[in-house]
ChimeraX commands (.cxc) that place a marker at each C-alpha (Angstrom):
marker #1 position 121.85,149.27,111.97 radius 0.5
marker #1 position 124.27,151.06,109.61 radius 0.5
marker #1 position 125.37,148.44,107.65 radius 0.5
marker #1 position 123.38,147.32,104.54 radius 0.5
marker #1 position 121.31,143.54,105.45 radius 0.5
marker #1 position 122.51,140.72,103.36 radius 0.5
marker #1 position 119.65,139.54,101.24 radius 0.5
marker #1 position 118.88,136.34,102.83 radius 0.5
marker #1 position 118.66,138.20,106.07 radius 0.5
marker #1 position 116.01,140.75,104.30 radius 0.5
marker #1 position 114.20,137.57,103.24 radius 0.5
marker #1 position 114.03,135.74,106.01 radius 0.5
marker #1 position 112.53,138.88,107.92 radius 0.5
marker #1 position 110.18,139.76,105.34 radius 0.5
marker #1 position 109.07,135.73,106.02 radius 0.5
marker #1 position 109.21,136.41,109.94 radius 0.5
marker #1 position 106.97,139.14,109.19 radius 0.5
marker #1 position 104.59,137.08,106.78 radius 0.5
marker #1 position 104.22,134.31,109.39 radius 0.5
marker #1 position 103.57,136.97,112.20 radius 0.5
marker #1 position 100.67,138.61,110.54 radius 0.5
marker #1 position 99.03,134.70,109.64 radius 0.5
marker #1 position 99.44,134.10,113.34 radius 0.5
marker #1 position 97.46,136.93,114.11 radius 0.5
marker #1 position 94.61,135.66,111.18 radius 0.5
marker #1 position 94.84,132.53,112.57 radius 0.5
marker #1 position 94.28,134.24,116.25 radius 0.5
marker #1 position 90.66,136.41,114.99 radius 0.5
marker #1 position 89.69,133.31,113.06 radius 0.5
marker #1 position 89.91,131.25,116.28 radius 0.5
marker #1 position 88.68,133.87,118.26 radius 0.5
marker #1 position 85.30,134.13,116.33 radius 0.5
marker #1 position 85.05,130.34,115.72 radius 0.5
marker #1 position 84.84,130.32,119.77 radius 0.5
marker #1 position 82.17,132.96,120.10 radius 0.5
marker #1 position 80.27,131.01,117.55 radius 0.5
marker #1 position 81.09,127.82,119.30 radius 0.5
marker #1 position 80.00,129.68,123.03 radius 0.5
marker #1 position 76.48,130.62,120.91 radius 0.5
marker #1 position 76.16,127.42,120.35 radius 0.5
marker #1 position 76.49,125.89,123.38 radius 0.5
marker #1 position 74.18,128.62,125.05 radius 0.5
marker #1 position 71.41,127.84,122.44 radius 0.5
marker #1 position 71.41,123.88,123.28 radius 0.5
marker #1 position 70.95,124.78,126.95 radius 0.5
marker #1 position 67.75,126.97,126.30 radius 0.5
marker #1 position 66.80,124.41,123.58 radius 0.5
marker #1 position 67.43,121.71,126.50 radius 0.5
marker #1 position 64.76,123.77,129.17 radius 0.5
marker #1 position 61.77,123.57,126.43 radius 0.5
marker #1 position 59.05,120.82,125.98 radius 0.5
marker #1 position 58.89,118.89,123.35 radius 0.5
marker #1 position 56.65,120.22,121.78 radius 0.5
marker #1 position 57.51,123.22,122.41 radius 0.5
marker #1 position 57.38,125.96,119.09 radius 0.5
marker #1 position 61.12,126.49,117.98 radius 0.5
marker #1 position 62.00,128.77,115.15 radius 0.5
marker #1 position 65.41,129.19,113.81 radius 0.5
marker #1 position 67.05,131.33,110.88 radius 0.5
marker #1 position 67.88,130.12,107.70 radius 0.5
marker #1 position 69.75,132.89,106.06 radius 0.5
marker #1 position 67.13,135.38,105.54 radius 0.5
marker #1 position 64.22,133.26,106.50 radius 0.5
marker #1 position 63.20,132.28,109.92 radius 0.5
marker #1 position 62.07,128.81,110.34 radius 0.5
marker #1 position 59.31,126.82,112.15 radius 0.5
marker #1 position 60.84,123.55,113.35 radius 0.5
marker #1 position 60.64,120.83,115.89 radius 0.5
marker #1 position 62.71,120.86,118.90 radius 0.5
marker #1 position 64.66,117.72,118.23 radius 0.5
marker #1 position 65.72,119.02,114.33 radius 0.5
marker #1 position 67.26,122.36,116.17 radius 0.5
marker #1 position 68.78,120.03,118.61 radius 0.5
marker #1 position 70.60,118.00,116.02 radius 0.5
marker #1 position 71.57,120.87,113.71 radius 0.5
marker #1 position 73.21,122.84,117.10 radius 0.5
marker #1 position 75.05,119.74,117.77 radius 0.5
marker #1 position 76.47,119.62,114.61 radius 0.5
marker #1 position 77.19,122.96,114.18 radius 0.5
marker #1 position 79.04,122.61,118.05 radius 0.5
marker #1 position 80.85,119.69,116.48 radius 0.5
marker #1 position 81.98,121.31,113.27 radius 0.5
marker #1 position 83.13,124.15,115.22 radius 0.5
marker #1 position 84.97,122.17,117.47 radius 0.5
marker #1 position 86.93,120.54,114.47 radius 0.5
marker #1 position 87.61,123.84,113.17 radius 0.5
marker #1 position 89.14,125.03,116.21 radius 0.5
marker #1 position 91.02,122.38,116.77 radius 0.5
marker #1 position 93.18,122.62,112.49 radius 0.5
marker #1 position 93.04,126.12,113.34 radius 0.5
marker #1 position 94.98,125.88,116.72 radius 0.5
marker #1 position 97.65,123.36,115.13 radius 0.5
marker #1 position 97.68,125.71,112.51 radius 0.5
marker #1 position 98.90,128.20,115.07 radius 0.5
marker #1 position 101.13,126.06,116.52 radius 0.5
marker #1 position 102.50,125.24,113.66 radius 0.5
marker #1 position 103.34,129.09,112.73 radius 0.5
marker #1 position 104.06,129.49,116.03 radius 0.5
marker #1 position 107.05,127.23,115.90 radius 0.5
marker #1 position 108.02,128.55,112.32 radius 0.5
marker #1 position 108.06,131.82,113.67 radius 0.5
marker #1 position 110.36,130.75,116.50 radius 0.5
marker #1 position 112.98,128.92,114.20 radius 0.5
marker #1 position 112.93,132.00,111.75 radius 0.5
marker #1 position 113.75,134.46,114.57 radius 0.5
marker #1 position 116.01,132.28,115.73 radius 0.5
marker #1 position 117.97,131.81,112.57 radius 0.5
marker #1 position 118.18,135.59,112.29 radius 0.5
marker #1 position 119.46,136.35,115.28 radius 0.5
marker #1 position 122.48,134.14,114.39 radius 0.5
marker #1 position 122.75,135.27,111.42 radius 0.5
marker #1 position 122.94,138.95,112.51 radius 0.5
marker #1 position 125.62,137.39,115.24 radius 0.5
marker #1 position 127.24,140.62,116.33 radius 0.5
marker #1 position 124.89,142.54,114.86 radius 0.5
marker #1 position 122.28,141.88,116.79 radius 0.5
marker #1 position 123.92,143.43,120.57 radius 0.5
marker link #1:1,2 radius 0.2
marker link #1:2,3 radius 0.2
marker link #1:3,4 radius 0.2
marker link #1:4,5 radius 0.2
marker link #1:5,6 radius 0.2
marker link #1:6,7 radius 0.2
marker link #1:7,8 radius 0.2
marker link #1:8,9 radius 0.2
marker link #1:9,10 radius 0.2
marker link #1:10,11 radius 0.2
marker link #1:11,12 radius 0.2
marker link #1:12,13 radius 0.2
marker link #1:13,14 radius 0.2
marker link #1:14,15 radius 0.2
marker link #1:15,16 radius 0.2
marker link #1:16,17 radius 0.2
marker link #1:17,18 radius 0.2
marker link #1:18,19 radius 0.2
marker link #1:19,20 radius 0.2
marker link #1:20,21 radius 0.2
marker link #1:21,22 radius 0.2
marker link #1:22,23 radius 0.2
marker link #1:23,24 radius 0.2
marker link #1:24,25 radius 0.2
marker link #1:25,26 radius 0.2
marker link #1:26,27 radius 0.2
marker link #1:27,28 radius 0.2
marker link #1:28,29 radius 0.2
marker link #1:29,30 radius 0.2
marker link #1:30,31 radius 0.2
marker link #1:31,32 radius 0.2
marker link #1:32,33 radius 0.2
marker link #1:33,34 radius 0.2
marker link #1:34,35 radius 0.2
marker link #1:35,36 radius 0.2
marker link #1:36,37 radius 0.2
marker link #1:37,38 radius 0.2
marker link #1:38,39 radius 0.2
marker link #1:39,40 radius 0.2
marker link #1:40,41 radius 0.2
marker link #1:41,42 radius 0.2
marker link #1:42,43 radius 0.2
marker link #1:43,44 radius 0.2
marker link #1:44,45 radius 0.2
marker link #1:45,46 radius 0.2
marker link #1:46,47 radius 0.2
marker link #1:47,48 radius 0.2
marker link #1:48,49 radius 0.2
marker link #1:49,50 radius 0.2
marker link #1:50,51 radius 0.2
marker link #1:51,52 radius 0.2
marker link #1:52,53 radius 0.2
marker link #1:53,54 radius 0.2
marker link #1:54,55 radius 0.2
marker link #1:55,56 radius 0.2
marker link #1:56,57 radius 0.2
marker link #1:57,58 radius 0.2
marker link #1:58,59 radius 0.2
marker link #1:59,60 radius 0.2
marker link #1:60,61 radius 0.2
marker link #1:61,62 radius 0.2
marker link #1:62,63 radius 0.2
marker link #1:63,64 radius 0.2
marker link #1:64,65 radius 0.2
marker link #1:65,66 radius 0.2
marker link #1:66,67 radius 0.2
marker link #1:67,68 radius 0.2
marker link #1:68,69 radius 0.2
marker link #1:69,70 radius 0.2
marker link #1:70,71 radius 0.2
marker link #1:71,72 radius 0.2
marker link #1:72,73 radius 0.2
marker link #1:73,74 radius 0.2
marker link #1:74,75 radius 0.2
marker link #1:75,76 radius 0.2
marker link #1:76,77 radius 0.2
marker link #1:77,78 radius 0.2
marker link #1:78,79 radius 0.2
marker link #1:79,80 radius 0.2
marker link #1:80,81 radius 0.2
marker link #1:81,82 radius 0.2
marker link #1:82,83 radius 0.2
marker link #1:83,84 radius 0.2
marker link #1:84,85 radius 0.2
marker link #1:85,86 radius 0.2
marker link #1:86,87 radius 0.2
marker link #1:87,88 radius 0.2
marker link #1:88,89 radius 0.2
marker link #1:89,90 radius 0.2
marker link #1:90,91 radius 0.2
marker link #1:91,92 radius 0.2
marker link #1:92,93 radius 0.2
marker link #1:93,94 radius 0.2
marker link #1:94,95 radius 0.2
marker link #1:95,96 radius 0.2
marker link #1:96,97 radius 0.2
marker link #1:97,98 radius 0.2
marker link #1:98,99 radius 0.2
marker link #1:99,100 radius 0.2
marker link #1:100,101 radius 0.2
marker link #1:101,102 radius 0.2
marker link #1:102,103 radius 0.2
marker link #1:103,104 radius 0.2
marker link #1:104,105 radius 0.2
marker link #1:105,106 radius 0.2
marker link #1:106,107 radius 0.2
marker link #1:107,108 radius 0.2
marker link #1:108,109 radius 0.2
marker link #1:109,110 radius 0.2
marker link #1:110,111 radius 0.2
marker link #1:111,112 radius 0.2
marker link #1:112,113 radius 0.2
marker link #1:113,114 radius 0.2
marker link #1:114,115 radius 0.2
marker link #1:115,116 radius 0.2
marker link #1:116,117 radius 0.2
view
């Protein structure tokens, strides 16, 4: 590519570029939101084995907790269902890019017509 890029061109591929690199935030924030999400879920089973009355302690920030079973119960199931709500506007989120990312390459490629063999 000899030939000097019209502006527009320039900015749509700095955008192309812009959208790429939130589509791969988007990607490690989804990522970790499902190893928090698979924590979760392994915690309720063990929580699910116990008595009870069985002794549970759980960590609240730097402090580790004695509480019943039932409390850690309900606070894992929210946190599972918060989770899942986050992964869920995070994955349309990616769509969304997804498909924005798409249309800009798109639109470059036909603007770079001849240019672009």
């Amino acid at each position: 590519m000899t030939a000097e890029l019209p502006p527009q061109i320039q900015n749509q591929i700095a955008q192309l570029q812009q959208v790429q690199q939130q589509i791969q935030a988007l990607a490690m924030q989804k990522s970790q939101i499902e190893a928090m999400q698979k924590e979760s879920k392994m915690a309720l089973e063990e929580l699910e084995k116990l008595a009870e009355d069985a002794v549970v302690y759980r960590n609240v920030g730097e402090l580790v907790i004695k509480t019943s079973k039932e409390e850690s119960v309900t606070k894992l199931k929210d946190r599972e269902e918060t989770l899942s709500l986050r992964l869920q506007s995070v994955s349309r989120q990616e769509e969304r890019l997804t498909a924005r990312f798409k249309q800009l390459q798109e639109q470059i490629q036909q603007a770079m017509g001849p240019r672009a063999q």
